[in-house]
VOBAMI-167766 format. One record per residue: residue in one letter; x, y, z of N, C-alpha, C in turn. Coordinates in steps of 0.02 Angstrom, whole numbers, padded with zeros to 5 digits, always signed. Layout:
// VOBAMI-167766
aXYZXYZXYZ
...
***
This chain:
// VOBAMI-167766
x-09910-06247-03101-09892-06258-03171-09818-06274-03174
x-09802-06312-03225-09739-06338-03206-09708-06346-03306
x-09656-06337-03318-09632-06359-03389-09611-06418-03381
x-09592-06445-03463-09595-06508-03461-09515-06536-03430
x-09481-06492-03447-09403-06504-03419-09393-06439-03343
x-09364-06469-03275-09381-06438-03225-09290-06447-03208
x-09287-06377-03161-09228-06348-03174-09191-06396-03105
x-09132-06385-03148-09082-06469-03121-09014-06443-03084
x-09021-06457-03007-08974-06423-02976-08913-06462-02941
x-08834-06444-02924-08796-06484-02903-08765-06507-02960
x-08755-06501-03014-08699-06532-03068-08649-06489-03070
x-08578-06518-03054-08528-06482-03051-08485-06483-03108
x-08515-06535-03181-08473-06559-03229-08481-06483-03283
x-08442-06463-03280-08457-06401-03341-08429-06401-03410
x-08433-06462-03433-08427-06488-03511-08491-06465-03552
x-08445-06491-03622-08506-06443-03658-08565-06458-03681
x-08568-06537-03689-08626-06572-03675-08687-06549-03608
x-08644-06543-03560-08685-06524-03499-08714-06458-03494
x-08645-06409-03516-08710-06337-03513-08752-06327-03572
x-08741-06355-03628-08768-06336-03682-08836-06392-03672
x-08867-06429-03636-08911-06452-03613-08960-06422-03577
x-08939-06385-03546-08962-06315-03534-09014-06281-03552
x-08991-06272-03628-09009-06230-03684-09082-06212-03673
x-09106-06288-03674-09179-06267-03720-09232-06241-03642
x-09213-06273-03591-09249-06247-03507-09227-06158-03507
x-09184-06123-03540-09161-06056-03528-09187-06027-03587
x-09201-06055-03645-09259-06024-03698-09319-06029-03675
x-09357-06061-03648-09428-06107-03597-09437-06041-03556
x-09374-06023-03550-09381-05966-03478-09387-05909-03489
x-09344-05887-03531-09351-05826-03556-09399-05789-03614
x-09419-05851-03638-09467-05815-03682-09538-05813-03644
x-09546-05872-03579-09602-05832-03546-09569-05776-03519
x-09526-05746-03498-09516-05684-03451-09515-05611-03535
x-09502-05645-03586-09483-05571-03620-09549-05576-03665
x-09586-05628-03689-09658-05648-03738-09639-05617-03809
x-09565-05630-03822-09524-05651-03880-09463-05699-03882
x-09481-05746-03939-09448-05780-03954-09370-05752-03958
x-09373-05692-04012-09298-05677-04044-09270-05639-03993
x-09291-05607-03934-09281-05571-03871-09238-05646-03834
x-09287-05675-03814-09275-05749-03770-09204-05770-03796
x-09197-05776-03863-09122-05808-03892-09070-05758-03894
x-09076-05693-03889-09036-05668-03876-09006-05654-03804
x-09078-05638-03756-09047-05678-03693-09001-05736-03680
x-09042-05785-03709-08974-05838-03675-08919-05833-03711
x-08905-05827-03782-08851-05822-03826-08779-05779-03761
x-08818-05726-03732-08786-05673-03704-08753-05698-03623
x-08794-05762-03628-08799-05792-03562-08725-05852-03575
x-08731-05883-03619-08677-05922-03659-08605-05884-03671
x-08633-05821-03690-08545-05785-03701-08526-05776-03644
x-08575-05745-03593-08524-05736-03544-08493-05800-03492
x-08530-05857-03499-08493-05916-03460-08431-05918-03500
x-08425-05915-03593-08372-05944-03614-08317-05894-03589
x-08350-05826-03586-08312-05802-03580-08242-05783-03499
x-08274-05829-03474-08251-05841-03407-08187-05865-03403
x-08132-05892-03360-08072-05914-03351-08087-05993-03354
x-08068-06046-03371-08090-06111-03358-08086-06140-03290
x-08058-06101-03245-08046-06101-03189-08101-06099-03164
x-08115-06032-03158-08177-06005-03124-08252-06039-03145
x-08242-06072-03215-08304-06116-03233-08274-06172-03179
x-08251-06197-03164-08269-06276-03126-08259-06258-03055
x-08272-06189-03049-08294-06188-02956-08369-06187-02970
x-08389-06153-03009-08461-06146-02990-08491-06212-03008
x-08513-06225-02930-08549-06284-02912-08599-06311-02957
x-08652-06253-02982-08705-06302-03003-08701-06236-03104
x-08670-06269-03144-08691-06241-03199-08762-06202-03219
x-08801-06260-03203-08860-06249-03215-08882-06195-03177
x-08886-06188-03118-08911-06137-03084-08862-06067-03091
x-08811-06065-03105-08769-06015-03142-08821-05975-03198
x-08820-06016-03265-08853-05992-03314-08938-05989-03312
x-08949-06009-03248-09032-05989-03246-09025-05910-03209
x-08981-05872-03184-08973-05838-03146-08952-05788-03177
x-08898-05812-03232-08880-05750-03276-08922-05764-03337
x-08966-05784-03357-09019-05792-03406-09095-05703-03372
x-09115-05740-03301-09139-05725-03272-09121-05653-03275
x-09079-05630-03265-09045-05550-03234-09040-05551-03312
x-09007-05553-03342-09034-05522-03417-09093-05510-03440
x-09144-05554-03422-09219-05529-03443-09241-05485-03416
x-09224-05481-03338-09246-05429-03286-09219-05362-03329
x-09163-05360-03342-09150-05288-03376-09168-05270-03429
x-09181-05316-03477-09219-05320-03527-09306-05279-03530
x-09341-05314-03472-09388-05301-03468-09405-05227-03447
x-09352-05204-03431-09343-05132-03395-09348-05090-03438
x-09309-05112-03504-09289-05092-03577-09351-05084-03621
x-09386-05146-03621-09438-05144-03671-09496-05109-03668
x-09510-05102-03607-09563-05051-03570-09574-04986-03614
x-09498-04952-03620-09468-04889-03637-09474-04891-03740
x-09460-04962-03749-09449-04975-03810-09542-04990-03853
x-09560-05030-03803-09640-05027-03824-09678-04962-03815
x-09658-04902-03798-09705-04842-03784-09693-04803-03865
x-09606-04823-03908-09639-04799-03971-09643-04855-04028
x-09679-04894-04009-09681-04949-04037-09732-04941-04080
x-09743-04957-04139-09816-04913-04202-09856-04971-04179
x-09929-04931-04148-09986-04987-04138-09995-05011-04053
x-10024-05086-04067-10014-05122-04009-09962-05174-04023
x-09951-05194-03942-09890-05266-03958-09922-05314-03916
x-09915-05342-03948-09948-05420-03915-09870-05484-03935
x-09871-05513-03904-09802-05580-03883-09808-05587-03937
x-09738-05616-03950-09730-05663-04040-09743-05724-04014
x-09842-05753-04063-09857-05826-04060-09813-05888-04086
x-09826-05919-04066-09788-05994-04073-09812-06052-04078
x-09789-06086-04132-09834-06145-04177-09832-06214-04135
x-09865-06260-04145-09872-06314-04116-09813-06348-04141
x-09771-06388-04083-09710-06415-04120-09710-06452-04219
x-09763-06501-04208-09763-06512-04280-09761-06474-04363
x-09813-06400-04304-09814-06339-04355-09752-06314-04378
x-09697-06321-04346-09648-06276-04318-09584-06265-04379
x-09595-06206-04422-09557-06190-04488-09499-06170-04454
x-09430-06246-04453-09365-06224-04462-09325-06198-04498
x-09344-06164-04539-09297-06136-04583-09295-06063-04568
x-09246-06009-04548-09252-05962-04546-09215-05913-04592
x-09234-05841-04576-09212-05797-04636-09126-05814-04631
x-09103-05809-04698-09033-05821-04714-09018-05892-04719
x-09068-05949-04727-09055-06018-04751-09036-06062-04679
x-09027-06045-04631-09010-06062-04568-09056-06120-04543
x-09051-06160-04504-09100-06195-04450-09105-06186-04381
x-09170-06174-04354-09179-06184-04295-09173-06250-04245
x-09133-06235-04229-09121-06288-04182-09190-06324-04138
x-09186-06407-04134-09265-06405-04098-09261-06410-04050
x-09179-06395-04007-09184-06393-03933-09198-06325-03909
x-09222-06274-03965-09226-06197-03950-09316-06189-03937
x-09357-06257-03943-09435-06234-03966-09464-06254-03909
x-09505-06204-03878-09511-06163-03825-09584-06241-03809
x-09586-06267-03739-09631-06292-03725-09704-06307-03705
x-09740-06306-03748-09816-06282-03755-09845-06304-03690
x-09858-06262-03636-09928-06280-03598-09951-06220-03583
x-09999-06218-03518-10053-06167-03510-10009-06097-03487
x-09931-06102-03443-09907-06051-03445-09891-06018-03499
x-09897-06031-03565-09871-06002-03623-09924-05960-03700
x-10005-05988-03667-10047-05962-03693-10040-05897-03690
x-10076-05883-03771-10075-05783-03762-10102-05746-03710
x-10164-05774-03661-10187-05744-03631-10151-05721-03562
x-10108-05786-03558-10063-05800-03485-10010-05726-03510
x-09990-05740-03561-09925-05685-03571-09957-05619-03584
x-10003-05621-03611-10032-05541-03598-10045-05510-03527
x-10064-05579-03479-10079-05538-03405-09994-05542-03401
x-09950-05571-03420-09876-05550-03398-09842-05465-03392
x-09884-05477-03476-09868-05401-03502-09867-05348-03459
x-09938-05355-03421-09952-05292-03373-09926-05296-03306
x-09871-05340-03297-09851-05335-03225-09766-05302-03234
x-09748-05280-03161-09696-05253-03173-09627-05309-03189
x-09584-05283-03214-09523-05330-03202-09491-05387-03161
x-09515-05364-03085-09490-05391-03047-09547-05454-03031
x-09604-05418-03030-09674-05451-03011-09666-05522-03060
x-09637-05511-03123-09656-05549-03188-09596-05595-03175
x-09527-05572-03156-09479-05621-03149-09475-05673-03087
x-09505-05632-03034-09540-05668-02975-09590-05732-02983
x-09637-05714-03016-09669-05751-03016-09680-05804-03077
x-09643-05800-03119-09618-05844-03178-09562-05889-03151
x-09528-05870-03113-09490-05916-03097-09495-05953-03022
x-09536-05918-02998-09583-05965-02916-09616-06005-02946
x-09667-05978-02992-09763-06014-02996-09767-06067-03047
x-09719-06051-03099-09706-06095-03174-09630-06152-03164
x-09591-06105-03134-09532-06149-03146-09516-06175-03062
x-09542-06164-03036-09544-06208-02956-09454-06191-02927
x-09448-06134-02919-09401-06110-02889-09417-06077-02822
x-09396-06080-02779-09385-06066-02711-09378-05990-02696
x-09441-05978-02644-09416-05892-02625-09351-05865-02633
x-09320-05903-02589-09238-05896-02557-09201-05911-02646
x-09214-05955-02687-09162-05955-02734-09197-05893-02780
x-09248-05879-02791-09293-05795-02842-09264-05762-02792
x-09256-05735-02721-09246-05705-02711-09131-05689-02727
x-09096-05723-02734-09032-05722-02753-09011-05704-02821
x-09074-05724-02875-09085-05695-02927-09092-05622-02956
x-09153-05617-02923-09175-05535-02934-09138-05482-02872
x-09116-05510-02818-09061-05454-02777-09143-05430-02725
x-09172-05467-02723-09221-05436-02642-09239-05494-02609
x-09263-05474-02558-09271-05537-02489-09338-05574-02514
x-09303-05645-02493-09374-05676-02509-09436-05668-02478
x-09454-05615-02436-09516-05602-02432-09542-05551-02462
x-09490-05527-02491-09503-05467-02556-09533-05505-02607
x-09486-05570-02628-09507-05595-02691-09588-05646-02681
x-09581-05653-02621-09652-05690-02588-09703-05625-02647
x-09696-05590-02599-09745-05535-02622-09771-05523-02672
x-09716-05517-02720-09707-05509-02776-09744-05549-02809
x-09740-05615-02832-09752-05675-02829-09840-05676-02810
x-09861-05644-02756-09930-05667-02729-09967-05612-02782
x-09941-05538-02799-09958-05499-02822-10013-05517-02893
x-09949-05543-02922-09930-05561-03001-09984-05624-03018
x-10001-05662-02954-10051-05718-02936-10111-05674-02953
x-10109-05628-02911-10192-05602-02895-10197-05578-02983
x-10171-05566-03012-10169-05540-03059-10199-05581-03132
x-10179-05635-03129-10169-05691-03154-10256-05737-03138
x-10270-05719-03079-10339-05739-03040-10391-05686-03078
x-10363-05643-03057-10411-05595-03095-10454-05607-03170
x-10394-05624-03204-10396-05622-03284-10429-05684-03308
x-10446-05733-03255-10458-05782-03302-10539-05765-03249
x-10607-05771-03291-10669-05777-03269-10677-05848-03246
x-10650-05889-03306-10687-05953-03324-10648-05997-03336
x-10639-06067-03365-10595-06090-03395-10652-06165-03456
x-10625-06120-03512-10655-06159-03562-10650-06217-03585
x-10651-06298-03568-10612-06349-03591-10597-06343-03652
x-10534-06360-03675-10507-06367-03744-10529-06400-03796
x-10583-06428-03796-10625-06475-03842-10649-06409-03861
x-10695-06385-03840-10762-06330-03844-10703-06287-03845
x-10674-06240-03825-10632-06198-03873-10614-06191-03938
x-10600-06267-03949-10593-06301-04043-10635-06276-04056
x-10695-06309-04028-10758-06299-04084-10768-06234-04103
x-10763-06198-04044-10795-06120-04059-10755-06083-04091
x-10686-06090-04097-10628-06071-04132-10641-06092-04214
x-10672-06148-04219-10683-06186-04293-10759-06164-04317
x-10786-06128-04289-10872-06123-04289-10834-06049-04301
x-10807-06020-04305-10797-05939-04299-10771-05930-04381
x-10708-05966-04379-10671-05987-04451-10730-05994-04509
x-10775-06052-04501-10826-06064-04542-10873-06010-04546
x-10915-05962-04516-10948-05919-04502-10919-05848-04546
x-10844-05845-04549-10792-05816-04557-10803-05826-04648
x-10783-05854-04653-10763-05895-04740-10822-05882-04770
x-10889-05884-04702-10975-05884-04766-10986-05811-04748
x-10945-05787-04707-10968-05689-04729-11041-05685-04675
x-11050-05720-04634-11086-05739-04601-11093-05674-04533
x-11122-05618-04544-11103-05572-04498-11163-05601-04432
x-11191-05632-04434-11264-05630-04364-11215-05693-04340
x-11204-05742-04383-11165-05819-04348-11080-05772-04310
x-11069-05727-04341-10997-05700-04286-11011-05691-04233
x-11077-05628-04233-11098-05596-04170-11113-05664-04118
x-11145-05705-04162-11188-05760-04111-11139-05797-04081
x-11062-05779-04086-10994-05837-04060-10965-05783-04022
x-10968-05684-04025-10923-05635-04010-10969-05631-03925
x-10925-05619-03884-10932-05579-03821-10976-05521-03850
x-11035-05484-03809-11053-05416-03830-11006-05384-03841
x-10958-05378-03770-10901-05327-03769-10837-05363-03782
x-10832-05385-03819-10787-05436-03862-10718-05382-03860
x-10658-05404-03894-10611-05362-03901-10559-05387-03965
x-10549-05356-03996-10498-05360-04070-10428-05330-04044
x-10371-05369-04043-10295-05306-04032-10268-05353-04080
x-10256-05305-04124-10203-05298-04191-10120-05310-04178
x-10068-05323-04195-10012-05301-04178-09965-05300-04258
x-09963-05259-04303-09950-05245-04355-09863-05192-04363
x-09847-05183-04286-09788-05161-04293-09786-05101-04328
x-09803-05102-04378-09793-05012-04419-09779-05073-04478
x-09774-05140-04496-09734-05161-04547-09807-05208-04592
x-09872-05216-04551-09915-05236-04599-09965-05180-04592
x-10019-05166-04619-10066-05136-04624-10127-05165-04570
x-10154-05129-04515-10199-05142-04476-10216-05087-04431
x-10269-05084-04389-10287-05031-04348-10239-05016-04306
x-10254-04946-04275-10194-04938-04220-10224-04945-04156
x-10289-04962-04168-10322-04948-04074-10353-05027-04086
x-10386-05058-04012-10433-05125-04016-10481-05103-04036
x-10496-05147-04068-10590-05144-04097-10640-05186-04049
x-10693-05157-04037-10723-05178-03973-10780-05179-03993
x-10816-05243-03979-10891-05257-03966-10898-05293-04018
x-10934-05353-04009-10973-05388-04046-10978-05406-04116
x-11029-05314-04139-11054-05330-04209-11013-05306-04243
x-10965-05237-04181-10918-05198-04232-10851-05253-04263
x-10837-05295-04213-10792-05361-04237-10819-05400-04305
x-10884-05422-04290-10905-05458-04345-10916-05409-04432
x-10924-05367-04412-10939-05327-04477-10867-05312-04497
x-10823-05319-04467-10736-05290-04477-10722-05351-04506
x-10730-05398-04455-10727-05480-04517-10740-05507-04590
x-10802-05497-04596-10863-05482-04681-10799-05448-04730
x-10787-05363-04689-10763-05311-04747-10685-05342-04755
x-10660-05380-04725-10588-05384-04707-10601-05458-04771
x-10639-05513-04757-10643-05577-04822-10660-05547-04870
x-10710-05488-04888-10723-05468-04935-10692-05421-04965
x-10629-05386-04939-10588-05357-04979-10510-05387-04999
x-10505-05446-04961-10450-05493-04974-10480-05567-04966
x-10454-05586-05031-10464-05678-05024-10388-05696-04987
x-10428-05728-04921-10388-05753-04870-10382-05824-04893
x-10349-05880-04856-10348-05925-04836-10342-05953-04755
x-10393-05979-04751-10396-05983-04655-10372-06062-04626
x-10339-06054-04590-10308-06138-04577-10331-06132-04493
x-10348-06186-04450-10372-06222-04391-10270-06221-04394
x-10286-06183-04312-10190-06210-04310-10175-06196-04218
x-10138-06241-04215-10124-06218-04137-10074-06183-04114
x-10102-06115-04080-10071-06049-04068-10033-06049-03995
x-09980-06044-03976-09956-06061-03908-09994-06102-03866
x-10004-06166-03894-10036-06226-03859-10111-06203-03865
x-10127-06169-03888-10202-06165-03880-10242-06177-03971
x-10311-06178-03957-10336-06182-04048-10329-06108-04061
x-10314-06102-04128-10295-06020-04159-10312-06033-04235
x-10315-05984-04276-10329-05980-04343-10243-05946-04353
x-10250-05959-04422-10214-05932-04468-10216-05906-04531
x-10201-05846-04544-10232-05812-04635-10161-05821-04672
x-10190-05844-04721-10113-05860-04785-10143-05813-04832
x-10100-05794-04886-10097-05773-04943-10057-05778-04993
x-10093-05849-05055-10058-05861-05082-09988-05926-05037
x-09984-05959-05011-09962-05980-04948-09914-05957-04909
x-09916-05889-04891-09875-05860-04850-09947-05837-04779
x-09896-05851-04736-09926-05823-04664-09933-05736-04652
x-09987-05722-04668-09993-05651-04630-10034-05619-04590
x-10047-05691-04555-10081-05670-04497-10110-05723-04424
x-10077-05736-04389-10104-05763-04328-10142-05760-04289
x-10182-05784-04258-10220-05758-04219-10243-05802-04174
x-10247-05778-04095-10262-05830-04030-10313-05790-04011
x-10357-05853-03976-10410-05829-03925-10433-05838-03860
x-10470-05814-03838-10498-05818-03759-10542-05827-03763
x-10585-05893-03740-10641-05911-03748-10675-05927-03684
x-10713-05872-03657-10743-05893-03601-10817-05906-03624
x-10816-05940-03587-10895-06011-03582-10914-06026-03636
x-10961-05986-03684-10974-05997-03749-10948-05974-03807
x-10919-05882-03780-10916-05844-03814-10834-05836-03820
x-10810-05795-03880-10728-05771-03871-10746-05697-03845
x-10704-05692-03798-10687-05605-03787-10637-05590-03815
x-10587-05623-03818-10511-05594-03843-10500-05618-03906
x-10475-05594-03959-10446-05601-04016-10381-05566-04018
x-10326-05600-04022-10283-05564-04029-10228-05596-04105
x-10214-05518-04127-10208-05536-04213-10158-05511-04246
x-10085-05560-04229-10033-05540-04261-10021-05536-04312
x-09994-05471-04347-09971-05467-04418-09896-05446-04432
x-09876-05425-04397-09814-05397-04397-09776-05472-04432
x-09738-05462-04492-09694-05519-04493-09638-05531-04478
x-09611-05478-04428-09563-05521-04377-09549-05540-04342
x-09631-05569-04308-09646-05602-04272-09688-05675-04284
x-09677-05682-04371-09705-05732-04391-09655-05786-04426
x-09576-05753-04396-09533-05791-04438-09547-05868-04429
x-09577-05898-04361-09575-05982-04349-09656-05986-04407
x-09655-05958-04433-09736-05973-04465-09737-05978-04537
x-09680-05968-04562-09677-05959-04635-09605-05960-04653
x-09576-06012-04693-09520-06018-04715-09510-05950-04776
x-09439-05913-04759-09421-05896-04820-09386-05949-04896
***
């Protein structure tokens, strides 16, 4: 797997055109290593002060800019990730990554009248699906920085290993670990046509209150994870199985008039619930062969800031 911009080594020009080019490959990076956006920008932001904050001297020895700020991008997430571990244990609920809209989707305007920059919007392919970053979730730090920056961003044992501070047959390891892991999680692989559909067959099924047409699209042992933060209203545990999903569906349209939109959720097909036209609720899936097993169903809204203009 590879992103669409691939990391560029040997430039010794450290103007501001050149590092700030940068930018958007060290957002690309970090928000797969942290599976937040507003995490990811504060990484690199932090990554930016400290080059400026350097002697101008000492900026035009280092040979390759670029590989500078992939390195101190890198080692900030690594510690980060060390952090959040500790920070997600009292976290209200479950946490699932902050989703991300299809570029066209993509609401620049953020809280305080501001714009998002569009060299900051993170590049949609299969490394960036919810399912990919949830198996991220469960690996350790090192495993996750290892192998995000070997398997996705085509970096070299020997240069992951100068990064994270262990030998590259540590980071080999690491790296093969985080693979098996990754192997594991996927059964199947659903072509993206037939994902649509079943994603749009669920929506419709959804809207007619249709509890036998849910079951007939849900995994038996299907799975629901909420992520509501403590700041929207939703369960605190997954909801599991089938009919218990589909009947949670019915009571959930029938006690709120939703609005459901076909929308693409970190490169993949996803729904979306409005109210009134505000976003309060995302949601990606895992669709193996016929059926979805995974639903995963953000509410928290501060993780929906790219989804809804203030």
């Amino acid at each position: 797997m590879t992103t669409e911009s691939e990391p560029e080594h040997g430039r010794s020009d450290p103007s501001l055109s050149v590092i700030m080019s940068e930018r958007r490959q060290l957002i690309n990076l970090a928000y797969r290593l942290l599976g937040s956006l507003a995490d990811a920008e504060d990484a690199v932001q932090e990554t930016y002060a400290r080059w400026y904050a350097m002697p101008r001297d000492d900026q035009d020895a280092i040979e390759s800019p670029g590989a500078w700020l992939t390195t101190v991008t890198s080692r900030i997430c690594l510690n980060l990730l060390g952090s959040a571990r500790a920070r997600r244990e009292t976290y209200v609920g479950e946490w699932i990554p902050e989703p991300l809209p299809e570029r066209t989707e993509w609401v620049t305007v953020r809280s305080g009248g501001t714009h998002m920059d569009p060299a900051d919007r993170v590049t949609l392919d299969e490394s960036v699906s919810m399912a990919f970053l949830v198996v991220l979730e469960s690996m350790t730090p090192a495993e996750r920085v290892a192998f995000v920056l070997h398997d996705v961003f085509r970096y070299s044992f020997a240069e992951v290993a100068e990064i994270v501070g262990r030998t590259p047959a540590a980071c080999r390891q690491l790296a093969s670990s985080a693979r098996r892991r990754v192997r594991a999680s996927r059964a199947s692989v659903t072509p993206p046509a037939r994902q649509a559909d079943i994603v749009r067959e669920f929506k419709q099924v959804w809207e007619a209150k249709d509890i036998d047409g849910l079951i007939g699209l849900l995994d038996p042992k299907a799975t629901v994870i909420a992520d509501g933060g403590g700041l929207a209203a939703t369960v605190d545990r997954p909801v599991q199985g089938g009919e218990q999903i589909a009947r949670a569906c019915v009571e959930l349209a029938e006690r709120a008039p939703l609005t459901i939109l076909e929308r693409t959720v970190n490169g993949q097909p996803g729904l979306v619930s409005q109210q009134g036209g505000v976003t309060v609720a995302v949601l990606a899936f895992d669709v193996v062969g016929d059926r979805i097993k995974y639903i995963w169903a953000v509410l928290n809204p501060e993780k929906l800031r790219t989804w809804t203009a203030d």
